[in-house]
Structures are given as C-alpha cells and as structure tokens.
C-alpha positions as a Markdown table, in Angstrom:
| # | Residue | x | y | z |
|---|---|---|---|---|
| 1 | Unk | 16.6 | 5.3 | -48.8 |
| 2 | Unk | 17.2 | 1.5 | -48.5 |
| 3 | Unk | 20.4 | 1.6 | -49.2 |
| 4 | Unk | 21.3 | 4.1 | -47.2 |
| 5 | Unk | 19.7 | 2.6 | -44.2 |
| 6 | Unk | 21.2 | -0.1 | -44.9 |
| 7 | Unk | 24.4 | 1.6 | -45.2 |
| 8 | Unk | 24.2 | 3.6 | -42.0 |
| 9 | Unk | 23.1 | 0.2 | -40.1 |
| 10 | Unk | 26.1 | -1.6 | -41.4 |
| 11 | Unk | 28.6 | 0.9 | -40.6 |
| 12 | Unk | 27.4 | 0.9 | -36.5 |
| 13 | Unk | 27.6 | -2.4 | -36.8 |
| 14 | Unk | 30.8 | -2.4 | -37.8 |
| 15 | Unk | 32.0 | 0.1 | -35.6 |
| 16 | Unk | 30.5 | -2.1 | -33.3 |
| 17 | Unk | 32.2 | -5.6 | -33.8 |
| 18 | Unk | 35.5 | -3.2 | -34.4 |
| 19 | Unk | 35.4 | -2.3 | -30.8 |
| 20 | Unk | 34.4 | -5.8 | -29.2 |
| 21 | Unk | 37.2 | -6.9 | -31.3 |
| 22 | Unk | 39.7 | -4.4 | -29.7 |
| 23 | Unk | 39.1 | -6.1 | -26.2 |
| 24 | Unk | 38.3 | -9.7 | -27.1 |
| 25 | Unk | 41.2 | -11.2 | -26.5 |
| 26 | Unk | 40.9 | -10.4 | -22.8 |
| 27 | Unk | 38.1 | -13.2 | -22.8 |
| 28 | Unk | 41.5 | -15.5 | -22.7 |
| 29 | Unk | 42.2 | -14.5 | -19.4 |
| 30 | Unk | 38.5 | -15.4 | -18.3 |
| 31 | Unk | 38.9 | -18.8 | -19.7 |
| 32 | Unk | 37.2 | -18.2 | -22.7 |
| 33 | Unk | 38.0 | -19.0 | -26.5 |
| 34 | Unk | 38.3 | -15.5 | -27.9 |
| 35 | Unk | 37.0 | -16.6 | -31.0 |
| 36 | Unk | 34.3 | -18.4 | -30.5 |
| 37 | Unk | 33.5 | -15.5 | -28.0 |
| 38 | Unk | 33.6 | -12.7 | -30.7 |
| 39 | Unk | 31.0 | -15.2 | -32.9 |
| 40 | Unk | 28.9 | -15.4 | -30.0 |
| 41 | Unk | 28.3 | -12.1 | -29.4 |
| 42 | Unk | 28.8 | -10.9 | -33.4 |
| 43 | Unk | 25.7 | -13.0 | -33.9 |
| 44 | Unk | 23.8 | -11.8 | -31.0 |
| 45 | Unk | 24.5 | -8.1 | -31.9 |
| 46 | Unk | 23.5 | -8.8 | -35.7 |
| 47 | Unk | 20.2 | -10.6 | -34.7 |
| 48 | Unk | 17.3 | -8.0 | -35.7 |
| 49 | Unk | 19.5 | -6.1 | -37.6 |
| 50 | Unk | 16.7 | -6.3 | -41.0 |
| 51 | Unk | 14.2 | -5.6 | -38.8 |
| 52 | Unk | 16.2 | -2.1 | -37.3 |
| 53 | Unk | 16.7 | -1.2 | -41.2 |
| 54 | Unk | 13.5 | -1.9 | -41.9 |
| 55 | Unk | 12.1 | 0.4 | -38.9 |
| 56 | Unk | 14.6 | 3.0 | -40.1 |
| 57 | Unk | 13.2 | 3.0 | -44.2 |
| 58 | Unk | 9.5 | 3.3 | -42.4 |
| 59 | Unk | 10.2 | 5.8 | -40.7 |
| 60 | Unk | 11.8 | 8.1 | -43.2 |
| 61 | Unk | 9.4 | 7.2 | -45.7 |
| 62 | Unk | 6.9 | 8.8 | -43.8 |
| 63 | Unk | 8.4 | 11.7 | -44.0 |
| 64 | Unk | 8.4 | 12.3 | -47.2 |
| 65 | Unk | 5.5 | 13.4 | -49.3 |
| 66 | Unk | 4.4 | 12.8 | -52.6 |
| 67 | Unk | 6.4 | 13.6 | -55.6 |
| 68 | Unk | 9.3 | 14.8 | -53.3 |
| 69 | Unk | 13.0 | 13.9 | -53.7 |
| 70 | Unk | 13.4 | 11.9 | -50.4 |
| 71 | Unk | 17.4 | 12.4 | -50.4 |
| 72 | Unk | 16.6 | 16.4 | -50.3 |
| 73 | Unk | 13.7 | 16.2 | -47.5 |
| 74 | Unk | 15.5 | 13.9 | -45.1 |
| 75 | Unk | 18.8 | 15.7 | -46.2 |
| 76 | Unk | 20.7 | 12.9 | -47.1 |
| 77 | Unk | 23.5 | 13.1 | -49.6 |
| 78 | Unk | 24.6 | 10.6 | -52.1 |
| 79 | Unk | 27.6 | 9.1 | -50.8 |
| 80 | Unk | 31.0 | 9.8 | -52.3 |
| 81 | Unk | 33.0 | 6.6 | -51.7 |
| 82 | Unk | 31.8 | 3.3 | -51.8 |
| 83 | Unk | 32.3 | 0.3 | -49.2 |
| 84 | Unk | 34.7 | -2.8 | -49.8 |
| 85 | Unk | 33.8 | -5.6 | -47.7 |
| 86 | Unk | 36.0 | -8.3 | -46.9 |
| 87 | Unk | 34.9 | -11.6 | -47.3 |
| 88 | Unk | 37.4 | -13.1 | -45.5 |
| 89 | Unk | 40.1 | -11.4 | -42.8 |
| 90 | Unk | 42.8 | -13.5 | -43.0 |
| 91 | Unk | 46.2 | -12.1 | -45.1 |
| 92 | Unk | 48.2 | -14.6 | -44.9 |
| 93 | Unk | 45.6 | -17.4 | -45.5 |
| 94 | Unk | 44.9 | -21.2 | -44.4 |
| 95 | Unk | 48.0 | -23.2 | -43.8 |
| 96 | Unk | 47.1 | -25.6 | -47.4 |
| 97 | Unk | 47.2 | -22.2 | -48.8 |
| 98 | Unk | 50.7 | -21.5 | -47.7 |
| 99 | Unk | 52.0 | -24.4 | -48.2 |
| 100 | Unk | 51.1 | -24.4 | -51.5 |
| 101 | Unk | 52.3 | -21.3 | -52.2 |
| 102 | Unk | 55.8 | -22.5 | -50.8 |
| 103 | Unk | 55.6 | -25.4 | -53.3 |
| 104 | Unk | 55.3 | -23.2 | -56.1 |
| 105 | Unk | 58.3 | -21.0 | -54.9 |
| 106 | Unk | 60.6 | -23.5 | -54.5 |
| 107 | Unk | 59.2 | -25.5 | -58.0 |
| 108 | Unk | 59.7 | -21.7 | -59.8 |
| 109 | Unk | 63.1 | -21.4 | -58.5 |
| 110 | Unk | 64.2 | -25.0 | -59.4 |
| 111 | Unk | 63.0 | -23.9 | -62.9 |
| 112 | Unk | 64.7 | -20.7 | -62.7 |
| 113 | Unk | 68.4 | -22.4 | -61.7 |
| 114 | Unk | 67.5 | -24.6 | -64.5 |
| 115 | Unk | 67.3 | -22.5 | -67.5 |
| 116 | Unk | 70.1 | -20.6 | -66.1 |
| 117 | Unk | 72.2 | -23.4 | -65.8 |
| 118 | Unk | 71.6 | -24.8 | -68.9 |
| 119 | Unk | 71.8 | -21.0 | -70.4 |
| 120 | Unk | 75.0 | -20.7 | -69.2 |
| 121 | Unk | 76.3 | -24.4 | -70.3 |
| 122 | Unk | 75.2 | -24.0 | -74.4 |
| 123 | Unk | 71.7 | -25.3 | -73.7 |
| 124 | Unk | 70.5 | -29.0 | -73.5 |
| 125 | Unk | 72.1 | -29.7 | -76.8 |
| 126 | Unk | 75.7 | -30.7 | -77.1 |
C-alpha cells in the first residue's frame, strides 16, 4: 500500500509539473526567469507531499481488516510496468560535456586517418 501511494502521489505530481512546464515559458514575457519560475513553484507544489502519502496509507489502512489482502479490499492491482525516473533532463548535456565529447571525435578520427594512412603506405616500417 506504501508504494502504491506513493506511486499514485508521484504520478499527479508529475502530471502536475508536466503541465506548469507546458506554459512556463510564458513567465518570459512577464519578466520572469522561466527557470527559476518552474523551481519556485515545483518546490512549492512538492512541499507536504510525505505528509499527503502518508494521509493516503492511513486511510486505506483502515480499511482493511485483519488477515485481509489489502490490494484485494481496496481493489488495487499490482502494477504491470514499472517507472524510470530521470535523474537529470538534459540530452544533450553541460557544455564541458560536449566539448569533451568533440575532443574525443576529432582525437578518434586523427587515429583513424592514421592507421589508415600508414595501412595504406606498408606500415611505420620501411
């Protein structure tokens, strides 16, 4: 039962920050930093969320008896997917990160021309 509170608790939250997240970027036109707006209000809209879970495990714990399957008396059902959070929501990454990455390109395809070129000229003997 805790985890499905917690579940169904982190799923309207999420449905939540996806729709502030849809508009946000009309805060711009207000004169507001979208980003910091969206952390602002994330954080206000998460505050209490333990104690709404917690509420929610009370309250369906007192529904169910002794001895009793609570999933079958509150007619919940095991869920058939599981959730993948991200950690962080950026796909391309930091700018060190791409950089880096670029490095490592163009270091890969100096090596590649390389060997090629000394492939194709007998090796480095001669």
């Amino acid at each position: 039962m805790t985890l499905f509170s917690l579940d169904e608790h982190w799923q309207q939250h999420l449905a939540l920050l996806s729709e502030i997240r849809d508009g946000i970027h009309l805060r711009k036109l207000a004169g507001q930093n979208p980003v910091d707006e969206f952390h602002r209000i994330a954080l206000r809209e998460f505050d209490g969320f333990f104690t709404s879970v917690n509420a929610a495990i009370h309250d369906r714990m007192q529904q169910v008896g002794d001895g009793e399957d609570p999933l079958d008396v509150l007619g919940l059902q095991r869920p058939s997917a599981t959730w993948t959070y991200m950690l962080r929501d950026d796909p391309l990454g930091d700018a060190m990160g791409r950089a880096a990455a670029e490095i490592r390109r163009r270091v890969r395809g100096l090596i590649t021309r390389t060997e090629a070129n000394n492939n194709q000229h007998g090796g480095l003997s001669g």
